[in-house]
C-alpha positions as CSV (number, residue, x, y, z in Angstrom):
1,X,116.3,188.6,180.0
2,X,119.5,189.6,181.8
3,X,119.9,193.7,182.4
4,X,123.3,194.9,181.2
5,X,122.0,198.1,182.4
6,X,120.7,196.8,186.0
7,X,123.8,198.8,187.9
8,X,123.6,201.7,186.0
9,X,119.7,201.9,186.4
10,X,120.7,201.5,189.8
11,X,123.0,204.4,190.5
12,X,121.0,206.5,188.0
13,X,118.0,206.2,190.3
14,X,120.2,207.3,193.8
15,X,121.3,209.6,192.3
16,X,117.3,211.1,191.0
17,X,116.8,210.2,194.6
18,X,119.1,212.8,195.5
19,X,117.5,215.6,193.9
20,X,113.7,214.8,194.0
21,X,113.5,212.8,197.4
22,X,116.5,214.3,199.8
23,X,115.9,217.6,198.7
24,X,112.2,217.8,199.6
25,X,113.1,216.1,202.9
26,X,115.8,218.4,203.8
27,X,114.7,221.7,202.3
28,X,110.3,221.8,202.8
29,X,110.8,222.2,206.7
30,X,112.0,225.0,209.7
31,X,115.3,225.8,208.1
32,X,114.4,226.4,204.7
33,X,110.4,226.2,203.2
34,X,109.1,227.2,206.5
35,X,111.8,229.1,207.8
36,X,110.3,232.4,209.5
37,X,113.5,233.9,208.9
38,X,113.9,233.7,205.8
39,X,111.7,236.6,203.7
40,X,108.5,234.8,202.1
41,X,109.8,235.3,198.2
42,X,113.0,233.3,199.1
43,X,110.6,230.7,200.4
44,X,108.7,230.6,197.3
45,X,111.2,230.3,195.4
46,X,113.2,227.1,197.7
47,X,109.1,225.2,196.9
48,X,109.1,226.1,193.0
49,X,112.7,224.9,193.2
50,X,112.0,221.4,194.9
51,X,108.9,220.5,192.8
52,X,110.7,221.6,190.3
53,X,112.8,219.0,191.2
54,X,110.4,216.0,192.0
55,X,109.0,216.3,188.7
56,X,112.2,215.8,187.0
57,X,112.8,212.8,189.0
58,X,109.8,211.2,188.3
59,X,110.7,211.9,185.0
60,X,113.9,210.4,184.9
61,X,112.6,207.4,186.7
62,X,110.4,206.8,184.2
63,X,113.2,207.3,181.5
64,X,115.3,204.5,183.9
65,X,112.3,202.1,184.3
66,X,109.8,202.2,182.6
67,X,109.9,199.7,179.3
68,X,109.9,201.3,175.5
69,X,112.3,202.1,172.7
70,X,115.5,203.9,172.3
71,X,116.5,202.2,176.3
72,X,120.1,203.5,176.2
73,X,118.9,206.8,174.7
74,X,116.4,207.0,177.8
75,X,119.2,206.1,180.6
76,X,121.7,209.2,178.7
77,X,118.7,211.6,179.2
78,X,118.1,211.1,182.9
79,X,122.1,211.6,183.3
80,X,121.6,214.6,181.5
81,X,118.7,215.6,183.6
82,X,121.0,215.0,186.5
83,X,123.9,216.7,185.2
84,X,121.8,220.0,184.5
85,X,120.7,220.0,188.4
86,X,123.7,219.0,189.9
87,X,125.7,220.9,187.5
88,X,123.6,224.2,188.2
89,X,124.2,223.9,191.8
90,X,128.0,224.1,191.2
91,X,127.7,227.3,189.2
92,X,125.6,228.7,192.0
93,X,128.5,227.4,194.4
94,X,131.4,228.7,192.4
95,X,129.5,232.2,191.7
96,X,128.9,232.9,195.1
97,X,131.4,235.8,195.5
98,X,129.4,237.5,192.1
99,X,125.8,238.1,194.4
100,X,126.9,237.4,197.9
101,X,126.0,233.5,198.6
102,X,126.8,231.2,201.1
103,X,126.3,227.5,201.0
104,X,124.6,227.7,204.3
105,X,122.5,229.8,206.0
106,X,123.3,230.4,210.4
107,X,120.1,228.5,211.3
108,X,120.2,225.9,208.6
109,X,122.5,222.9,208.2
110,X,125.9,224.3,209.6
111,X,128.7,222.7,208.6
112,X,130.5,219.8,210.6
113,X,133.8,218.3,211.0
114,X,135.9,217.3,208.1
115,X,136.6,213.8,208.5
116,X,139.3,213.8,206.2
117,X,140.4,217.7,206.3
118,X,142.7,217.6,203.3
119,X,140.8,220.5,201.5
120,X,138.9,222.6,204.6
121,X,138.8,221.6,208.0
122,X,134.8,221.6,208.0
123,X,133.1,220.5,205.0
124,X,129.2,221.8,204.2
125,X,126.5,219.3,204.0
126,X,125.3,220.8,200.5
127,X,128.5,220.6,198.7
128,X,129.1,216.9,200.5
129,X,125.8,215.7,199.5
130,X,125.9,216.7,195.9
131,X,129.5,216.1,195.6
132,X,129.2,212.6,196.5
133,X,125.4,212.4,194.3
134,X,127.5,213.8,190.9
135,X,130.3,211.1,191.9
136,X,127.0,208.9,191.7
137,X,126.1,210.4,188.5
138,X,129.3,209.7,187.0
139,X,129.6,206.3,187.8
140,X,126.2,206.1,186.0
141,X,127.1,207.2,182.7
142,X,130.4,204.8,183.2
143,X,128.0,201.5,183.9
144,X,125.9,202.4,180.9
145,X,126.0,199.2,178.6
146,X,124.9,199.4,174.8
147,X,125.0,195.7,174.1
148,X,123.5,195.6,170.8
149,X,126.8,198.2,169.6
150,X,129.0,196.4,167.6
């Protein structure tokens, strides 16, 4: 039978990837998870955080993939799962000024070049990243197809 879903399924599932894959590869390493710098609670925290994360996404894979009842139901959830991750980070982004954050840390990812500078001149690889995964997100929920709505 033909997916009406198959694009949103796909999109829904780069964007999980975002969150459970990408941030495992580019936060369990030297300039987070194993950062000497950093003080060992903080480090603790950044692994709860990103298994935390895979376990969601292998949840909302499943919820994308895996065959059963209430589909459409199933592919809303996972956005929502995404929404609250991706979401979260933008309150933590926006709060920052409230308990002295920074998107990046001096010997983590610094940020690099804009290459369209119409907003800041250099743009930071956290806010890029999960900018363009929520853009992702969105266009998920757009694609979702109930066909049997009438």
């Amino acid at each position: 039978a033909y997916d009406h879903n198959l694009i949103a399924r796909i999109l829904l599932t780069l964007m999980t990837c975002g969150y459970a894959v990408v941030t495992v590869l580019a936060d369990f390493n030297k300039t987070h998870a194993t950062n000497p710098m950093w003080t060992p609670h903080a480090r603790f925290h950044v692994v709860w955080q990103i298994s935390s994360y895979v376990g969601f996404g292998v949840l909302a894979l499943a919820l994308i993939w895996l065959p059963g009842p209430y589909y459409i139901a199933r592919l809303y959830f996972a956005c929502l799962l995404g929404a609250i991750i991706y979401g979260a980070f933008f309150v933590a982004v926006f709060s920052m000024r409230l308990y002295g954050g920074r998107a990046f840390d001096d010997n983590g990812y610094l940020p690099f070049p804009a290459p369209v500078p119409l907003i800041a001149r250099k743009w930071d690889v956290n806010i890029t990243a999960f900018s363009l995964l929520a853009i992702l997100l969105l266009a998920g929920v757009l694609s979702i197809s109930d066909v049997t709505a009438g």
